[in-house]
C-alpha positions as CSV (number, residue, x, y, z in Angstrom):
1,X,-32.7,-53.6,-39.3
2,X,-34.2,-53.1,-42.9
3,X,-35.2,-48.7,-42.4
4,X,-38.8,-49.1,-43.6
5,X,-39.4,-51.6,-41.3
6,X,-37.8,-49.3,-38.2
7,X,-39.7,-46.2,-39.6
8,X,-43.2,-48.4,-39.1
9,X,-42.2,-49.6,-35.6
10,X,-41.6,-45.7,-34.6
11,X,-44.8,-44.8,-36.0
12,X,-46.7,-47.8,-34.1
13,X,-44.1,-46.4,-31.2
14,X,-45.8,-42.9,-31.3
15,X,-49.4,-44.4,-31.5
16,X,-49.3,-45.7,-28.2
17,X,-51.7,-43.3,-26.2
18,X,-50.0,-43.1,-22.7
19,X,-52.5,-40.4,-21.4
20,X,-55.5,-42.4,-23.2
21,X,-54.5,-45.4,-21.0
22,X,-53.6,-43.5,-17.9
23,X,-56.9,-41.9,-17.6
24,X,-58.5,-45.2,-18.7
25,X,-56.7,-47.1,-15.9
26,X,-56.8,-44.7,-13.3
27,X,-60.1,-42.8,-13.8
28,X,-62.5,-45.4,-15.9
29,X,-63.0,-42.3,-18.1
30,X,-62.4,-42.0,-22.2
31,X,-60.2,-39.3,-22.7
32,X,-61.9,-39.0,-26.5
33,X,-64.9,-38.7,-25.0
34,X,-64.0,-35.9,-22.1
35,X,-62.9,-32.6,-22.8
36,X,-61.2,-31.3,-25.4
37,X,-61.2,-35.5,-26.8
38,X,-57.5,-34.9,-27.4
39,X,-55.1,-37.1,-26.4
40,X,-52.9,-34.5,-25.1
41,X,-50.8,-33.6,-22.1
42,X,-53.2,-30.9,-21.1
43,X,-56.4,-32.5,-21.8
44,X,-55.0,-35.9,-19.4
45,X,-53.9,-33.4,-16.8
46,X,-57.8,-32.1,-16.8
47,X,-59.6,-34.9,-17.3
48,X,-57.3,-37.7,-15.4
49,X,-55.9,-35.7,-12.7
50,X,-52.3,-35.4,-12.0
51,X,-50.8,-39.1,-11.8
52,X,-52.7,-39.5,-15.6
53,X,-51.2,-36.2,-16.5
54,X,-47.2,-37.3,-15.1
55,X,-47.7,-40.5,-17.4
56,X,-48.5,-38.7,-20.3
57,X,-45.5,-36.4,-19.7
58,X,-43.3,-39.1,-19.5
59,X,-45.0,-41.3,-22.1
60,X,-45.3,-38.3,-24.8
61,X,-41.5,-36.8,-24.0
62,X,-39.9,-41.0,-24.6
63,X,-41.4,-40.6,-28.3
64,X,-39.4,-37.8,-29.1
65,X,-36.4,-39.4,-27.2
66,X,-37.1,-42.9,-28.3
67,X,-36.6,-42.9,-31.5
68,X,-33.4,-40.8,-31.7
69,X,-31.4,-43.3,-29.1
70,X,-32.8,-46.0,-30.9
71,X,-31.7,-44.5,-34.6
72,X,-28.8,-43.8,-33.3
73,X,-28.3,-47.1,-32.1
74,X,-29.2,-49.0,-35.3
75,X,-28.5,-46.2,-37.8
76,X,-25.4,-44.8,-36.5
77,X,-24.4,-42.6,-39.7
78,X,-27.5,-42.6,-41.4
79,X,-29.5,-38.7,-40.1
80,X,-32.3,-39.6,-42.8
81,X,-33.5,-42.3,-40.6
82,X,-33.3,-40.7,-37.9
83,X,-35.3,-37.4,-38.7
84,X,-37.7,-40.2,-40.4
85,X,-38.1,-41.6,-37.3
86,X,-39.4,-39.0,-35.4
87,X,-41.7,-37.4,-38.0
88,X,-42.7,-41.1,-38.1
89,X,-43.5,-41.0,-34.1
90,X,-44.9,-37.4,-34.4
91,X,-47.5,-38.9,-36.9
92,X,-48.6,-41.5,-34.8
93,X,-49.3,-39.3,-31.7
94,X,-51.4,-37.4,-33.7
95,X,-53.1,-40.0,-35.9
96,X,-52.8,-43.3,-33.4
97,X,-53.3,-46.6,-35.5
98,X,-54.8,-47.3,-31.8
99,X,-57.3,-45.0,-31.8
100,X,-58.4,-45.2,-35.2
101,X,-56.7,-41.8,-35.9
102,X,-56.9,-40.1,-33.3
103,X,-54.8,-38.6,-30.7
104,X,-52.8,-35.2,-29.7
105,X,-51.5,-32.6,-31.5
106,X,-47.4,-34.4,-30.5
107,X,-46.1,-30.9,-29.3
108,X,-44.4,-32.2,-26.4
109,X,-42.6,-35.3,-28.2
110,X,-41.8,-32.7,-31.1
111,X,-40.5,-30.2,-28.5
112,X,-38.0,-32.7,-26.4
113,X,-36.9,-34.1,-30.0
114,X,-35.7,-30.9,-31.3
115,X,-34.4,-30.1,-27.7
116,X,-31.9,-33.5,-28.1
117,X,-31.0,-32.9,-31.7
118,X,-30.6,-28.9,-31.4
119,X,-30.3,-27.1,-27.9
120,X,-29.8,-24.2,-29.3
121,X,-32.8,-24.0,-31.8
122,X,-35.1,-25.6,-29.2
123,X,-34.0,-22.6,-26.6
124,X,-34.7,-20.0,-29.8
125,X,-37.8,-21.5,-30.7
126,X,-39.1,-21.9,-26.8
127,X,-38.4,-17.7,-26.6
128,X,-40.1,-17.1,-29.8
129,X,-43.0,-19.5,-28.6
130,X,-43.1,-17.6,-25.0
131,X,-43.2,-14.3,-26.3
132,X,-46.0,-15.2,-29.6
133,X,-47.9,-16.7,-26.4
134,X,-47.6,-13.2,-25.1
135,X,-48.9,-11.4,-27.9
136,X,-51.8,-14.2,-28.5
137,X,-53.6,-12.2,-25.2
138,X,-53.8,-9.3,-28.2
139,X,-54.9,-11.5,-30.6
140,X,-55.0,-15.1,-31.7
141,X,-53.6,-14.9,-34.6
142,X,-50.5,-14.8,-32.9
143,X,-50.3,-18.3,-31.5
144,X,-50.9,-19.7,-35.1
145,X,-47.3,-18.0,-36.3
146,X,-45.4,-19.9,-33.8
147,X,-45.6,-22.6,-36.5
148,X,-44.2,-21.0,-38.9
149,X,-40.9,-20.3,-37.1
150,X,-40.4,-24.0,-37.0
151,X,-37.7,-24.8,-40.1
152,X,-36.8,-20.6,-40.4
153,X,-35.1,-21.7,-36.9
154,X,-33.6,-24.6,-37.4
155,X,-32.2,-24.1,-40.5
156,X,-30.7,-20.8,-39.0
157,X,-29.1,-22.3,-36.4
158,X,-28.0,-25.9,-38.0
159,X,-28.0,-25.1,-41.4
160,X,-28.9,-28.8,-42.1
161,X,-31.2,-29.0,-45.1
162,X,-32.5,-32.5,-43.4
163,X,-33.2,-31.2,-39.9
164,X,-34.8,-28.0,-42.0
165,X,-37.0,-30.6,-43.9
166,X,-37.8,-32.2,-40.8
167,X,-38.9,-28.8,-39.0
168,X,-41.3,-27.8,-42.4
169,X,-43.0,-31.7,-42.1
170,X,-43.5,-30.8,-38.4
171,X,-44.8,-27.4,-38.8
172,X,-47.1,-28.8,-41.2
173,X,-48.2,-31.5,-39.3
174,X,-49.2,-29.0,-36.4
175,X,-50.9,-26.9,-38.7
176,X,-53.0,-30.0,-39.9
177,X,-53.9,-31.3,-36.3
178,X,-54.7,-26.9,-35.2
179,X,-57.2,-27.5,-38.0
180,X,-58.6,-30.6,-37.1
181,X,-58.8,-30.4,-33.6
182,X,-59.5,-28.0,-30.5
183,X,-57.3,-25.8,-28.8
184,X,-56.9,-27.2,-25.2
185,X,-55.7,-23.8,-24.1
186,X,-58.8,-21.9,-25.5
187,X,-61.2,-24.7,-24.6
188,X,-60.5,-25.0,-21.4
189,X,-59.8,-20.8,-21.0
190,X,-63.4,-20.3,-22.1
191,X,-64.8,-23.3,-19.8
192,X,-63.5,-21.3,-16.4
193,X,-65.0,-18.3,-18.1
194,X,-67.9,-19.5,-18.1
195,X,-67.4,-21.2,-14.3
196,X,-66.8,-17.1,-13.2
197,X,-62.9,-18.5,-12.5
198,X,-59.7,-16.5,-14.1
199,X,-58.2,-17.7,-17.3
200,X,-55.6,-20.1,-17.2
201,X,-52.1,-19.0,-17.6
């Protein structure tokens, strides 16, 4: 299989939006249209209830597993394809060909990915992430580092300059969709707020 061509099937791959058609199937609802309008784990689990929000789970978690099988399958000693791939899939959860662009913020297929190809980083990067979430009760500005520790981490840990080109990619395709689209977290933190209810955890 020609590599451009595999790169474009991830991408369409990563577009498909699991939680988009959950909701849509099980609730009638738009889930661009509800909510936060992601297409996110959080904002399905909200808006479509809990069978919606399993699907998405499943559906979000197979784009960062996907891929790699698949890669390593086709591709056996070729990494570049491979990291391609999943940046690939990443881009189309966020920017679904489906959904004329739109879509989630791919945290979840971007967290299981670097979970398969590193274990080590991914366990490093989920204490780093736990303990920014920690300080973000301080102040916001918190949260917005855990990007940042993205490639620092990986290349730490692998010392791959690939896998380290991946992680920067990643980190700044996060930062692109934090600009471009709301927080579930804070949304829906504010919303009970406003309802008299306790903040999410």
């Amino acid at each position: 299989m020609n590599a451009s061509l595999f790169a474009v099937l991830s991408y369409i791959y990563g577009s498909i939006p699991f939680g988009y058609i959950a909701t849509r199937i099980l609730t009638g609802k738009n889930l661009t249209e509800e909510g936060t309008g992601n297409i996110s784990v959080t904002n399905t689990f909200k808006v479509g209830g809990t069978a919606a929000g399993i699907v998405s789970i499943l559906g979000e978690t197979s784009k960062g597993v996907v891929p790699i099988m698949a890669a390593k399958t086709f591709f056996p000693d070729n990494h570049l394809v491979m990291f391609l791939s999943v940046f690939c899939s990443l881009v189309g959860t966020s920017f679904s060909v489906f959904l004329k662009g739109k879509g989630g913020k791919g945290s979840t297929a971007a967290f299981w990915s670097i979970g398969i190809l590193s274990p080590y980083a991914c366990v490093t990067l989920l204490c780093t992430w736990i303990a920014l979430a920690v300080l973000a009760r301080i102040s916001i500005h918190f949260k917005k580092l855990q990007l940042l520790f993205i490639p620092g981490i990986i290349y730490l840990v692998e010392r791959d300059v690939v896998f380290t080109l991946f992680g920067l990619l990643t980190s700044l395709l996060f930062f692109c969709t934090n600009y471009l689209r709301k927080d579930d977290f804070t949304y829906y933190n504010i919303l009970q707020q406003k309802q008299g209810l306790p903040p999410a955890t």
